[in-house]
C-alpha positions, 0 to 999 in steps of 0.5 A, spaced: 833 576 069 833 573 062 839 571 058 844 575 056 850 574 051 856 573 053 861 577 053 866 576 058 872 580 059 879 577 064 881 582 070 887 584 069 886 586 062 885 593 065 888 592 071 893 597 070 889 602 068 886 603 075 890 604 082 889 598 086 885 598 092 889 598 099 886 593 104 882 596 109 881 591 116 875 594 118 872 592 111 874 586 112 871 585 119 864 587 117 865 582 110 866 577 116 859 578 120 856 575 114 852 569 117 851 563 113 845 561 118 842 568 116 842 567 108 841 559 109 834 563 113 833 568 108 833 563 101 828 558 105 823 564 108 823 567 101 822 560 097 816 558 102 812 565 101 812 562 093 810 564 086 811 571 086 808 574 080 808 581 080 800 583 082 799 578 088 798 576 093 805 572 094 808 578 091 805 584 097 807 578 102 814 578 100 814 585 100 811 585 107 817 579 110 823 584 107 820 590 110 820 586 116 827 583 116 829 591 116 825 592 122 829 587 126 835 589 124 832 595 127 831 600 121 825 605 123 818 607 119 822 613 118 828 609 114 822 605 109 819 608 102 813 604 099 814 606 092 807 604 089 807 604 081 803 601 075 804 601 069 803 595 063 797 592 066 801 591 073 800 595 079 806 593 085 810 596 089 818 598 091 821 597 098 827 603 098 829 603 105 835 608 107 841 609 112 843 616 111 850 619 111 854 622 115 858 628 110 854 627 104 847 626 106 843 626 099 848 623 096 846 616 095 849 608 093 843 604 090 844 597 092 838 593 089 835 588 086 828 585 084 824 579 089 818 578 083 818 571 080 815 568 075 813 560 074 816 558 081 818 561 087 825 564 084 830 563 089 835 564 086 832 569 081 832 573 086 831 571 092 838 569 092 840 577 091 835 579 095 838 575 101 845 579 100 842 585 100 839 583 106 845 582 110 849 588 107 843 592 110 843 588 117 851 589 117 852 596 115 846 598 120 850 602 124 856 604 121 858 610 119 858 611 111 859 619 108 854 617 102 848 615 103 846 608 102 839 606 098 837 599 098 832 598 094 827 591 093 824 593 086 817 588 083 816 587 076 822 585 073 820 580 071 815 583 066 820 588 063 823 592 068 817 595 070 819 597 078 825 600 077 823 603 069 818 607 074 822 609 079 826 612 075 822 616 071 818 618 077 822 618 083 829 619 080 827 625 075 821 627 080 826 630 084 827 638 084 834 637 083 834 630 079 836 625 085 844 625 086 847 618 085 853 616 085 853 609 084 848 604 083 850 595 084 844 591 083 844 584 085 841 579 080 841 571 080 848 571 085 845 563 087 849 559 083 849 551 081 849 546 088 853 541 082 858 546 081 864 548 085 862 556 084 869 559 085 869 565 081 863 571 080 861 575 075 861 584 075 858 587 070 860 592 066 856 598 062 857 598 055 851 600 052 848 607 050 848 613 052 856 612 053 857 618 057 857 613 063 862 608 061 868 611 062 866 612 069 862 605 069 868 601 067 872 604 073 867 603 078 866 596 075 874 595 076 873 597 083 868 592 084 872 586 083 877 589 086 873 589 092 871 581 091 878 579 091 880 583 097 874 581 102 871 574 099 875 567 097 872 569 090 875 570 083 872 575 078 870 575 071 866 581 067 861 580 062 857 586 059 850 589 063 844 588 060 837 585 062 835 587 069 833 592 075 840 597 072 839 598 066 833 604 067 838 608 071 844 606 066 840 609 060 838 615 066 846 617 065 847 613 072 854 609 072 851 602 074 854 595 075 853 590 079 855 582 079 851 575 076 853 568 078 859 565 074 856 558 074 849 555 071 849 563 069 847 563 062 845 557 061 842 555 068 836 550 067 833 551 074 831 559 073 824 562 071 822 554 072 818 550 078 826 548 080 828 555 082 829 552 089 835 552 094 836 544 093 839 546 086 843 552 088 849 554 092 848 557 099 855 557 100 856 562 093 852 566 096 854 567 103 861 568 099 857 573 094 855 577 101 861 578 103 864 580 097 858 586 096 859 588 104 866 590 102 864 593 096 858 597 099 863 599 104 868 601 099 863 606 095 859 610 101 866 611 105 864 607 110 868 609 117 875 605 116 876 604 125 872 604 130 870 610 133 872 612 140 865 614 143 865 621 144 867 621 136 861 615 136 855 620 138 857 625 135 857 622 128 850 619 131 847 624 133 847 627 126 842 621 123 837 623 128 831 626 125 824 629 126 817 627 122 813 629 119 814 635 118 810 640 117 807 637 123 800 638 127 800 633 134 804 628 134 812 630 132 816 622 132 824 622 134 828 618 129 833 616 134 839 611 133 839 605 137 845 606 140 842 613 145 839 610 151 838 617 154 837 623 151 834 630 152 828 634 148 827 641 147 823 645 144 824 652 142 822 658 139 825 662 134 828 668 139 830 662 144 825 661 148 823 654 151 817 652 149 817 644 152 822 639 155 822 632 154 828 628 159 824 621 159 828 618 152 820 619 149 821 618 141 813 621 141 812 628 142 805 631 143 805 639 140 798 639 140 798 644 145 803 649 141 802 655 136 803 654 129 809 657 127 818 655 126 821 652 132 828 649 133 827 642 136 834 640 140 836 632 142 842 633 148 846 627 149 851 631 155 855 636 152 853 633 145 847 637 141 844 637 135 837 642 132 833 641 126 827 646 124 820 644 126 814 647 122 807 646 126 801 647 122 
C-alpha cells in the first residue's frame, strides 16, 4: 500500500444514522476460533518465501503456498481460479478461491488483498492481510453463508494496482451479466507497530468519484466497524479508501471498504524496506484484526446464525455439490463437501432411465462409455437428493 492522507472520521459521528447491529453468538464463536499460532504460522511462512517483486519466482511460490494453505483447509480444485494477467511489463497471477452460497450463489462478498511486495519480503505489507483473509477462509469453510464468498490474493499492487485493475476489467465486466457484488472488504497493511499498543483500527470509507457508491459505502463501512466492536477488543477510526486492491472496483460502481492499521499506519518506518519483518510488527494486532473481519464477513454473506440440526445440515450441503467440467468427454469429478461420508451416484437420461450407478463414495466418475447427449446427474444421501445437469461431449 503506498501513503495516503489522513482523513479521519470518529464512529459515532454518524452512528446515529444507521440501525445498530444485534449481536449474534454464533458470530461470535467463530471470531473466536481465530488462532494465534495460526497467524503467528502464517506471517513467518510468508516472510521466509522473500522478496515477492511481481514477475518472480518468489512471487509464483507464494502464490503456490497460499493455494496450498486452502487446500489444507480443504478447499478443492474445483473452488481455485488462477487469474493469469499482464499488463506494464508484468506478467502474474490472481489466486480467487470461492465457497458458494447457499440462497444467492452469484452473489458474491469479495475479501481481498495483495501478497506482492517490493524491497523486502513485506510482512506486514501485506503478509499480514493475507494471513487474515487466510484464517477468515479456514473459519468459514463450512458454515453456511446466503452470499457467496470470493477470497481473492491479488499480485502487482504494488506496481499500481495492476492485478486487481485486470481483474476488474476482465473478469468483473467480462462476464455476461456483469458479476454481481455485493460488497468488496480488502485487507492491507493490518500488522501493526511491535512498540505500540494497537488498540484501535482503521475502516475505510469510500469518498471518491463516481459518487453513486457512496451512499451505500458509508452505510457498509459503518457496519464494518460495527462488527469490530461487536467481535474484537478493537476500537474504530475511519480514514478515507484510497491507494489499494479496491479502488478498481470502487471506480467499477462497487461499494468498497476495508480496514488499515491505526498505529505506524501513515507513517510506519519499516514498510516498503528490507525491515518489513514480523520482529517490528504485532501478531497480537493481527489476530485481534482477524477476529474482527471473521465477524464482518459472516455479517455481509448471512452467515447461519445456529448450529444446524443434521437433517437441516445436509440439506443445505448438498446444495454446494458440484459436477466438473461441464461439457464433459471421460472423467466427470464430484465436488462433494467434506461433511458426506457416504453418498450415491446415478446417472440418468433425460426420460428417466438410469444410465450408471455409483454407491462407492467414488468423486471421479468414468463416462466415457456414455452417448454424448444431456443427462441429470443425482447424489443421494438417504432420502436427501440433489440433480445438476451433465452435458457429454
Amino acid at each position: 500500500m503506498t501513503k495516503r492522507i489522513l482523513l479521519s472520521f470518529m464512529l459515532f459521528a454518524v452512528a446515529g444514522l444507521i440501525k445498530a447491529q444485534t449481536f449474534i453468538q454464533a458470530y461470535q464463536d467463530r471470531a473466536n476460533l481465530v488462532s494465534q499460532t495460526n497467524i503467528n504460522t502464517y506471517l513467518q511462512q510468508f516472510e521466509n518465501l522473500g522478496v515477492k517483486k511481481t514477475g518472480t519466482v518468489q512471487n509464483t511460490n507464494t502464490l503456490n503456498w497460499i493455494k496450498n494453505k486452502y487446500a489444507s483447509f480443504g478447499y478443492t480444485t474445483a473452488d481455485f481460479f488462477e487469474h493469469s494477467w499482464t499488463a506494464n511489463g508484468y506478467s502474474s497471477k490472481n489466486l480467487i478461491v470461492t465457497k458458494t452460497g447457499t440462497l444467492y450463489p452469484n452473489k458474491y462478498v469479495i475479501v481481498c488483498g495483495h501478497f506482492d511486495s517490493i524491497n523486502g519480503p513485506g510482512t506486514n505489507d501485506n503478509g499480514s492481510g493475507t494471513s487474515v483473509i487466510l484464517e477468515i477462509a479456514r473459519i468459514l469453510k463450512n458454515v453456511p453463508t446466503e452470499y457467496s464468498i470470493r477470497f481473492i490474493h491479488f499480485s502487482g499492487e504494488e506496481q499500481g494496482l495492476l492485478g486487481s485493475s485486470r481483474y476488474v476489467s476482465q473478469i468483473v465486466n467480462g462476464t455476461t451479466p456483469k458479476m454481481d457484488i455485493k460488497i468488496v472488504v480488502n485487507l492491507d497493511q493490518v500488522g501493526g507497530l511491535a512498540t505500540k499498543a494497537n488498540t484501535k483500527l482503521y475502516h475505510d470509507r469510500d469518498q471518491a468519484s463516481p459518487t453513486s457508491n457512496n451512499a451505500a459505502a458509508a452505510i457498509a463501512v459503518q457496519e464494518l466497524a460495527n462488527c469490530t466492536l461487536l467481535y474484537s477488543p478493537l476500537n474504530v477510526d475511519f480514514d478515507p479508501a484510497e491507494s489499494t486492491d479496491y479502488v478498481p472496483f470502487q471506480q467499477n460502481g462497487e461499494i468498497i471498504t476495508g480496514y488499515w492499521e491505526y498505529e505506524g499506519g501513515y507513517n510506519n518506518p519499516y514498510v516498503h524496506t528490507a525491515n518489513d519483518l514480523l520482529v517490528n510488527m504485532d501478531p497480537v494486532y493481527v489476530y485481534n484484526i482477524a477476529k474482527a473481519a471473521v465477524g464482518s464477513i459472516q455479517h455481509f454473506s448471512a452467515a447461519s446464525k445456529t448450529l444446524l440440526s443434521a437433517e437441516d445440515l445436509v440439506s443445505k450441503t448438498l446444495e454446494s455439490v458440484q459436477f466438473y467440467p461441464n461439457p464433459v468427454k471421460n472423467i466427470l469429478n464430484l465436488k462433494i463437501p467434506d461433511e458426506i461420508r457416504d453418498f450415491t451416484f446415478e446417472i440418468t437420461d433425460m426420460p428417466g432411465n438410469q444410465i450408471l450407478v455409483s454407491k462407492e463414495n467414488n468423486n471421479q466418475i468414468d463416462i466415457s462409455n456414455l452417448k454424448p447427449g444431456v443427462y441429470l446427474g443425482t447424489i443421494l444421501i438417504d432420502d436427501k437428493r440433489i440433480t445438476r445437469k451433465i452435458i457429454i461431449e
